[in-house]
C-alpha positions as CSV (number, residue, x, y, z in Angstrom):
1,X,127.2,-49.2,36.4
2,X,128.6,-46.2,38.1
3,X,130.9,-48.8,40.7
4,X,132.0,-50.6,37.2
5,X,133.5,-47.0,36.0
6,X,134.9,-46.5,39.5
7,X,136.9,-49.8,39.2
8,X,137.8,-49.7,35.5
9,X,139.6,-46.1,36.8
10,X,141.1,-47.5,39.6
11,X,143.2,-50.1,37.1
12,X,144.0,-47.4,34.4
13,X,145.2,-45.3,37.6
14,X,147.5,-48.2,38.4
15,X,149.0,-47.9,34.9
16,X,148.5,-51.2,33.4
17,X,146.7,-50.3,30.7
18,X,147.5,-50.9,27.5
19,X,147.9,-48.0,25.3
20,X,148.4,-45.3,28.6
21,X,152.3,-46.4,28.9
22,X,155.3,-48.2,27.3
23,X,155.7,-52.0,27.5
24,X,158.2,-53.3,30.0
25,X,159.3,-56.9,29.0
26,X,160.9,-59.0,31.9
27,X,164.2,-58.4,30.2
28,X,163.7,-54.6,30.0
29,X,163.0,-54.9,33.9
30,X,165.6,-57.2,34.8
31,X,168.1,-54.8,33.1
32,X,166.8,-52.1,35.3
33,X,166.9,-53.9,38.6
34,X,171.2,-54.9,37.3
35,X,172.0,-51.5,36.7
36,X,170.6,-50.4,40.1
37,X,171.3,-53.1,42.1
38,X,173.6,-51.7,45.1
39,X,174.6,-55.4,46.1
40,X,175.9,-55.7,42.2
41,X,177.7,-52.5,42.5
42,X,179.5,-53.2,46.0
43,X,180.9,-57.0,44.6
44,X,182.0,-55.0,41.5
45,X,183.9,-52.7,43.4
46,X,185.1,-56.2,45.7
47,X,186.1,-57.4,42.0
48,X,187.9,-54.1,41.4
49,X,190.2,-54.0,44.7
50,X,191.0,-57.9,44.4
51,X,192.6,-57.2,40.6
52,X,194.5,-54.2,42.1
53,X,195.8,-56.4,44.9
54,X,196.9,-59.0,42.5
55,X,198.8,-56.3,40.4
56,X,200.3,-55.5,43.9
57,X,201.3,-58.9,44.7
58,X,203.3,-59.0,40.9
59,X,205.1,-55.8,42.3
60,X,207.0,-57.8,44.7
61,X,209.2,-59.4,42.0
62,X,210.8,-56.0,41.0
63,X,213.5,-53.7,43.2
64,X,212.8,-51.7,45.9
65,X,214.5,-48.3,46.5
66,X,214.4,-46.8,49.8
67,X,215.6,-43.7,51.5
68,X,215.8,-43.2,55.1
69,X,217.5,-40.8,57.1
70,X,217.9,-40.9,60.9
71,X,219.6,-38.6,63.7
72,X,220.0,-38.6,67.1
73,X,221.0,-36.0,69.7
74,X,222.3,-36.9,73.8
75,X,220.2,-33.8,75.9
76,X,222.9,-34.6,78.6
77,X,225.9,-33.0,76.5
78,X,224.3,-30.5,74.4
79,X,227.5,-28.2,76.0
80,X,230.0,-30.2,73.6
81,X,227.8,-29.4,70.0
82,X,230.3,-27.6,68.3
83,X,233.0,-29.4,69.8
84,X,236.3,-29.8,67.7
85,X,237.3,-32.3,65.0
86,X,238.2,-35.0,67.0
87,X,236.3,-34.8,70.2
88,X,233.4,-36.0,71.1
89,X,229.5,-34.5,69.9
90,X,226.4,-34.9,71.0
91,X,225.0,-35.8,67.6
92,X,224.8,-38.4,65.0
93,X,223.0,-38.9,61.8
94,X,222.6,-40.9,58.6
95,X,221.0,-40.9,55.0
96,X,220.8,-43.7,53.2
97,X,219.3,-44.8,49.9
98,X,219.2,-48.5,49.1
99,X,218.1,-50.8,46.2
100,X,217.2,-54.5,47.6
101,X,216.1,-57.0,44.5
102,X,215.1,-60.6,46.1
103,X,216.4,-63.3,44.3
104,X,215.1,-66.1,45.5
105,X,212.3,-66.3,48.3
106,X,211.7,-70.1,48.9
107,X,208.7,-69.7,46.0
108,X,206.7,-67.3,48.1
109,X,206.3,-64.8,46.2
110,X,205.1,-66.9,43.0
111,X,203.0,-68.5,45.8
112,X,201.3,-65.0,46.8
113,X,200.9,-64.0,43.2
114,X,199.1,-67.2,42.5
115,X,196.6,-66.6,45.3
116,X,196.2,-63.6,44.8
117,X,195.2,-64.1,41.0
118,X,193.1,-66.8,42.6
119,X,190.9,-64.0,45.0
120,X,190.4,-62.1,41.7
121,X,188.9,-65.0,39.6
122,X,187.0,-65.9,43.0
123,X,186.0,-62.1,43.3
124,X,184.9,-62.2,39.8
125,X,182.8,-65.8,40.5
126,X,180.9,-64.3,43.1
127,X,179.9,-61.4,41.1
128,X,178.3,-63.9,38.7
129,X,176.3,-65.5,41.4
130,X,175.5,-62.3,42.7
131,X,173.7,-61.7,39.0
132,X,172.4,-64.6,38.4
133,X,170.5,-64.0,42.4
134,X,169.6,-60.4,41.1
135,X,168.3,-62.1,37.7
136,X,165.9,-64.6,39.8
137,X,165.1,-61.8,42.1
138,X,163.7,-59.3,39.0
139,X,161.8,-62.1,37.8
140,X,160.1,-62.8,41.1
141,X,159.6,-59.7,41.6
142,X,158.6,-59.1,37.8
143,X,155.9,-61.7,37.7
144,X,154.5,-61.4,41.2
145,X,153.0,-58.4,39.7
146,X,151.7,-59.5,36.7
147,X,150.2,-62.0,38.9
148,X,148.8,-59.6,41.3
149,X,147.4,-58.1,38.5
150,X,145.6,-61.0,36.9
151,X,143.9,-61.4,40.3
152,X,143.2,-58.0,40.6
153,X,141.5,-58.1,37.3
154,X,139.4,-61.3,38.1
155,X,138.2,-60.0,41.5
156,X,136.8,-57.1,39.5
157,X,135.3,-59.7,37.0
158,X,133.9,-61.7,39.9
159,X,132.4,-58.0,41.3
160,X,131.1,-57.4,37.7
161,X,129.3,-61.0,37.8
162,X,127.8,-60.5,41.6
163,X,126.5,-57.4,41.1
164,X,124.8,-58.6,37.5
165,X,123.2,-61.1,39.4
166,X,122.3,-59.1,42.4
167,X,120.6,-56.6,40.1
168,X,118.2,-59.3,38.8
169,X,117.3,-60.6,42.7
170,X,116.9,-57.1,43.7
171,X,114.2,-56.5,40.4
172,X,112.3,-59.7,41.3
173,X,112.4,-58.8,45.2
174,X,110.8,-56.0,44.6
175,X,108.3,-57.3,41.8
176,X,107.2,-59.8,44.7
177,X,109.0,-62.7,43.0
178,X,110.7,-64.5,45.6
179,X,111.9,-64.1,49.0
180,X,114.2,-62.0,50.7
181,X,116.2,-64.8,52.5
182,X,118.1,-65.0,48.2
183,X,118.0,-61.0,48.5
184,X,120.2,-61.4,51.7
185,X,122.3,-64.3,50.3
186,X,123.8,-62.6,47.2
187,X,124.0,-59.3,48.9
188,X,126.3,-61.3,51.3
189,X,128.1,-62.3,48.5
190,X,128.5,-59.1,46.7
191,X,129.8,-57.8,50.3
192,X,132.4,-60.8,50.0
193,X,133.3,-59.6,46.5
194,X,133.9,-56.3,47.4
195,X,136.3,-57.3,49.9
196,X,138.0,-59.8,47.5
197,X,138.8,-56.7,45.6
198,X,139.9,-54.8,48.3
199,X,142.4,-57.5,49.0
200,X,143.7,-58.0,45.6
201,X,144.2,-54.2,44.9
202,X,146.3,-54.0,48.1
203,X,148.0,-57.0,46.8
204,X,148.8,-54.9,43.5
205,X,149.5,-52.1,45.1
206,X,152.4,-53.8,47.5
207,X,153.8,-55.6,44.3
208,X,153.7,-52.5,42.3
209,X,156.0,-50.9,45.1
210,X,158.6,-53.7,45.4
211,X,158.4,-53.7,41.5
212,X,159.4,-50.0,41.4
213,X,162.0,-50.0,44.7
214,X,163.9,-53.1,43.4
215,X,165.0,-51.1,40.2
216,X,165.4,-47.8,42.3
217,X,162.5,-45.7,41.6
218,X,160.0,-43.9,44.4
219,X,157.6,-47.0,45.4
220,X,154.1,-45.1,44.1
221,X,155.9,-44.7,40.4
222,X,153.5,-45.3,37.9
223,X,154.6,-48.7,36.4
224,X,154.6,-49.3,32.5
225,X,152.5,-52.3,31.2
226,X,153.5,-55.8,32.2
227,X,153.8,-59.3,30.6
228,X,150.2,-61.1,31.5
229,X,150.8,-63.9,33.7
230,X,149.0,-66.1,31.6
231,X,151.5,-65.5,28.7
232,X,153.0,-68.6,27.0
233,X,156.5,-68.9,28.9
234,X,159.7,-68.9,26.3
235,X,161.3,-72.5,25.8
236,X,164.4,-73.5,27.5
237,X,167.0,-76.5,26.7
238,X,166.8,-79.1,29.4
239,X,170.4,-79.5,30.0
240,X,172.6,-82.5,31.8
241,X,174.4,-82.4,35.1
242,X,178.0,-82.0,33.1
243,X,176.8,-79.4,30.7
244,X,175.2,-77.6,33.8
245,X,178.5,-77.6,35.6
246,X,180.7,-75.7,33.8
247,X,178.1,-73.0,33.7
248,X,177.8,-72.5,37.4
249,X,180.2,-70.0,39.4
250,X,179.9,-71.4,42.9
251,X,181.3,-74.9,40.9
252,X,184.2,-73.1,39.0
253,X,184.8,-71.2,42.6
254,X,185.5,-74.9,44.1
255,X,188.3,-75.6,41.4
256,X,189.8,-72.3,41.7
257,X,189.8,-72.8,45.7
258,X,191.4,-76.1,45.2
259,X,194.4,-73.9,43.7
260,X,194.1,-71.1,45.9
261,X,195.0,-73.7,48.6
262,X,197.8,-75.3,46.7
263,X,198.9,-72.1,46.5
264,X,198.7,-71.4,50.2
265,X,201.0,-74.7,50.6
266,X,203.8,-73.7,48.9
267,X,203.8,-70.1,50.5
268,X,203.4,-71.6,54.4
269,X,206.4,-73.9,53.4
270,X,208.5,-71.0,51.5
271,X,209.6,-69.8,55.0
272,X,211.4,-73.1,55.6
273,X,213.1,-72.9,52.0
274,X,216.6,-70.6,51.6
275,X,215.9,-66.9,50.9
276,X,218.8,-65.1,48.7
277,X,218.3,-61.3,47.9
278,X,221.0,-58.4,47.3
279,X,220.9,-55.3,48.1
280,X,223.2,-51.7,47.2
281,X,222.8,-48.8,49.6
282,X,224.6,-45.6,49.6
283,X,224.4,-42.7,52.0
284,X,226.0,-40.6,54.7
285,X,226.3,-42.2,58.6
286,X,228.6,-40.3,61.3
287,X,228.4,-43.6,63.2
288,X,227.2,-44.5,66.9
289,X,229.7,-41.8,68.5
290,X,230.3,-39.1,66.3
291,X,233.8,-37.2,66.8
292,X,233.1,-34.2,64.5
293,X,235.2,-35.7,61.5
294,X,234.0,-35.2,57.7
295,X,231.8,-37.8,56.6
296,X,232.7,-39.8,53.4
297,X,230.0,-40.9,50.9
298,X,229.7,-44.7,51.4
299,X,228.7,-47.1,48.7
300,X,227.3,-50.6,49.8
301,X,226.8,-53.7,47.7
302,X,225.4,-57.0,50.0
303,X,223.9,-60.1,49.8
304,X,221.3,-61.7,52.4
305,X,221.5,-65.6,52.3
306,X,219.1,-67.4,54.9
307,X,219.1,-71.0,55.1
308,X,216.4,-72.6,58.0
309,X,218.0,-76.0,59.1
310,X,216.7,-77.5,61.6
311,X,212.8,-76.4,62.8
312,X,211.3,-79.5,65.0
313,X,210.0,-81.0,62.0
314,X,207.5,-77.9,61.6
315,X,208.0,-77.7,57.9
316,X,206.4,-81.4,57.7
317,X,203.7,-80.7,59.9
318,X,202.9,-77.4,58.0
319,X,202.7,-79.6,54.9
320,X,200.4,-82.2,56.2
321,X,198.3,-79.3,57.7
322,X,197.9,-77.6,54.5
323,X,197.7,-80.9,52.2
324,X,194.4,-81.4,54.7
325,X,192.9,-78.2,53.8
326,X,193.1,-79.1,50.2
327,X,191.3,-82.0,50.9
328,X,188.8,-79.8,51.7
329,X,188.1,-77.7,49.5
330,X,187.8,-81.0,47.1
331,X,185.6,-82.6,48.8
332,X,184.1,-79.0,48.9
333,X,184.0,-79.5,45.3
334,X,182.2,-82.8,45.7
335,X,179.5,-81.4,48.1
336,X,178.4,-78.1,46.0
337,X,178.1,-81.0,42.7
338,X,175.7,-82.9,44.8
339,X,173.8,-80.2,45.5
340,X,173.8,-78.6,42.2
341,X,172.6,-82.0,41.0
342,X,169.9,-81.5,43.7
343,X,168.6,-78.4,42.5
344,X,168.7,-79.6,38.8
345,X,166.5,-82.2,39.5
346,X,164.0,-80.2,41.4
347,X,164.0,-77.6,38.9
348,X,163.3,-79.7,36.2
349,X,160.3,-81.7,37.7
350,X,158.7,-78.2,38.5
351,X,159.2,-77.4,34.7
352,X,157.3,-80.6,34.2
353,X,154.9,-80.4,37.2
354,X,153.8,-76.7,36.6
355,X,153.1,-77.2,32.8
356,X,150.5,-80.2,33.8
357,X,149.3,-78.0,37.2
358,X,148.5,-75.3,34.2
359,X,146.8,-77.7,31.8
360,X,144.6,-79.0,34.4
361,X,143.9,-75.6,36.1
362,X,142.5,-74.2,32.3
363,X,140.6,-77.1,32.0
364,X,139.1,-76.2,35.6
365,X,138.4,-72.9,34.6
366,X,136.6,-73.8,32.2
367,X,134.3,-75.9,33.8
368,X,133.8,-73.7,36.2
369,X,132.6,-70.9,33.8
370,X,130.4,-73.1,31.8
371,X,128.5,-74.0,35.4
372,X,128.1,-70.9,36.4
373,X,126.4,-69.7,33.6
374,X,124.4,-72.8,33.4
375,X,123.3,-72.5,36.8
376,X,122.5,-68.7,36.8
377,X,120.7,-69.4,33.9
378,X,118.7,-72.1,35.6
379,X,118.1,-69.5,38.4
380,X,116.7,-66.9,36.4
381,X,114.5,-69.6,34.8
382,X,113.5,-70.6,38.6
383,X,115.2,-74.4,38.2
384,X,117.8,-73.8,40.6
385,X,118.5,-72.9,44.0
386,X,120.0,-69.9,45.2
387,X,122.6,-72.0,47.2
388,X,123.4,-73.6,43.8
389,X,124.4,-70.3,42.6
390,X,126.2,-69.3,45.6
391,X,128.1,-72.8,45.1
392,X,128.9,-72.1,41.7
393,X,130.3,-68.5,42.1
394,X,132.6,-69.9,44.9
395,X,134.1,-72.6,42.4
396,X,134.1,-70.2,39.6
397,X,136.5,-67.5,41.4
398,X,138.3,-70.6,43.2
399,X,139.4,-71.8,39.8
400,X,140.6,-68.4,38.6
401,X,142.6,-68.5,41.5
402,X,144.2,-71.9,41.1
403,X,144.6,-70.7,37.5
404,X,146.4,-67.5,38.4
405,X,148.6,-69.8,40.5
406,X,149.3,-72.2,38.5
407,X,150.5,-69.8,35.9
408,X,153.0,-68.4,38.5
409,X,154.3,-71.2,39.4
410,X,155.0,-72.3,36.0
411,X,156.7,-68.7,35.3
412,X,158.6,-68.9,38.7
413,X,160.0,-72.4,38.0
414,X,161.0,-71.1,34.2
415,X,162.9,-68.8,36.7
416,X,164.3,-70.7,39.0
417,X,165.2,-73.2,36.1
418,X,167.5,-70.4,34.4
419,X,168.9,-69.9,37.9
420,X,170.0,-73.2,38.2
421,X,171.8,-73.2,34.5
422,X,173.0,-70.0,35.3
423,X,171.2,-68.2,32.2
């Protein structure tokens, strides 16, 4: 009795008892584990600098106004500084202030706003997949420990049904009732048990940890009831490849790659294309040799025309080259549906697989208790061997095993079903 009250204070220290703290659902915990998550928080931030540069990029269609000023002095003839109007100085300087507005750049700079509008909607992509990783992750992470507590829990069930049983050996050893070779077998047992425990408590106690350090509290936190593992999972709609695919980010990231690269075409061929801009400067420039005359103020109006004629053909061969990046980045397209199609299908045969795996494993369970209890019985009565017993406590904790596993499988596929649909 007194190592029953030691365990049932080990669990209630472990804070998974019901009544000692709050409830925390999976969705409570996978809220948690988002608003912590540092890999979140440094893709937002990745999001965040690729909209500014696209804002930057749409800056390039306005004018630019410029000042710069300039002025030189010749150390060999400082003598002649203040040398009269007319004769040579030492000196020269300019200011100038000028206004440029491109008028036509060959379609580069549409081309550079369109990829760079395309590095924010990829930016932003990737910071869905990132939360749909983090989503899987919490759930893991989230039922790992409810299943380390189910085990927990049934290794100090098992402990409870060893040391019953040992109790009643130990009376009838010492009335003289049978032998000490069963006295020695189910104290071998009870040993094992113990060290079942052991294991599964350090088993808790690591899951507990990564439970509370993925959602950025101190590891040894005390952690608010879980979710059993045996739980009846929520339903999900089984969906088709084409309703899955516009759901998935790394899918929509392949289309908006394709136009990214189209986009990257026009701006590599831009430079072969005739660039117009104008430009109207005004300022203050003593020229290259200044003779010490007063300096007018000089208004400018220009314009720059550039027109490439003849380049060895590179224009061409920059289009083929880029036209064979496009292709791929479609046939990128192709390769991320086949394997989104591949994970679809495996996902939903686990859905299917788990849900018999935990039928079976009940039914198991079952069994398993209802011979244990029929063979201790027949021990006690003296119709049974101790070996039976020993045989039936094996299967009996072997089937709550395969039972607690079964159950997490069928929660981690749920999981990694959502995953794949991007829920």
């Amino acid at each position: 009795m007194k190592k029953i009250i030691t365990i049932l204070t080990l669990l209630c220290s472990f804070g998974l008892k019901a009544g000692a703290q709050q409830f925390l659902s999976r969705e409570a915990y996978r809220d948690k584990v988002e608003a912590y998550s540092q890999v979140l928080k440094q893709q937002r931030l990745k999001t965040m600098a690729s909209t500014e540069a696209r804002k930057i990029a749409n800056t390039g269609f306005l004018p630019q106004i410029d000042i710069t000023a300039e002025g030189t002095a010749n150390l060999n003839h400082l003598d002649k500084w203040n040398s009269p109007k007319g004769e040579y100085r030492p000196y020269t300087y300019q200011a100038l202030a000028t206004l440029a507005q491109p008028l036509y750049t060959g379609g580069s700079l549409i081309a550079q706003k369109r990829m760079a509008q395309a590095d924010e909607e990829l930016s932003q992509l990737t910071t869905e997949l990132t939360l749909d990783q983090i989503h899987y992750q919490s759930d893991a992470v989230y039922w790992n420990a409810s299943a380390a507590y189910a085990s927990l829990e049934a290794a100090a069930t098992f402990q409870d049904i060893i040391k019953k049983q040992h109790d009643i050996i130990q009376d009838r050893f010492n009335d003289g009732a049978i032998s000490r070779t069963d006295l020695l077998m189910i104290s071998t047992r009870q040993k094992e048990a113990e060290l079942q425990y052991i294991k599964a408590r350090q088993n808790y106690t690591l899951a507990l940890q990564q439970l509370n350090i993925l959602m950025g509290v101190a590891p040894n936190t005390p952690v608010d009831s879980l979710s059993e593992i045996s739980i009846a999972s929520e339903p999900v709609d089984i969906l088709g490849l084409d309703d899955v695919l516009p759901r998935r980010a790394d899918y929509a990231s392949t289309t908006v790659n394709i136009a990214r690269s189209e986009a990257q075409r026009h701006a590599a061929l831009s430079k072969y294309n005739p660039q117009v801009s104008m430009f109207l400067a005004t300022g203050w420039d003593t020229g290259i040799t200044y003779m010490g005359q007063e300096i007018p103020h000089t208004p400018v109006a220009g314009v720059n025309v550039s027109i490439p004629i003849f380049r060895w053909g590179a224009r061409f061969k920059t289009n083929r080259q880029q036209k064979a990046f496009i292709g791929i980045q479609k046939l990128q397209q192709s390769y991320i549906t086949d394997n989104i199609l591949e994970e679809l299908s495996a996902a939903t045969t686990k859905l299917t697989e788990t849900e018999q795996q935990v039928k079976t494993a009940k039914e198991n369970m079952d069994l398993a208790e209802e011979n244990l209890d029929l063979v201790t019985f027949s021990y006690n009565e003296g119709k049974s061997s101790m070996a039976d017993v020993l045989s039936a406590q094996l299967s009996w904790t072997q089937a709550h095993t395969n039972l607690i596993n079964a159950y997490l499988a069928e929660k981690m596929a749920v999981a990694e079903y959502r995953k794949v649909i991007s829920e």
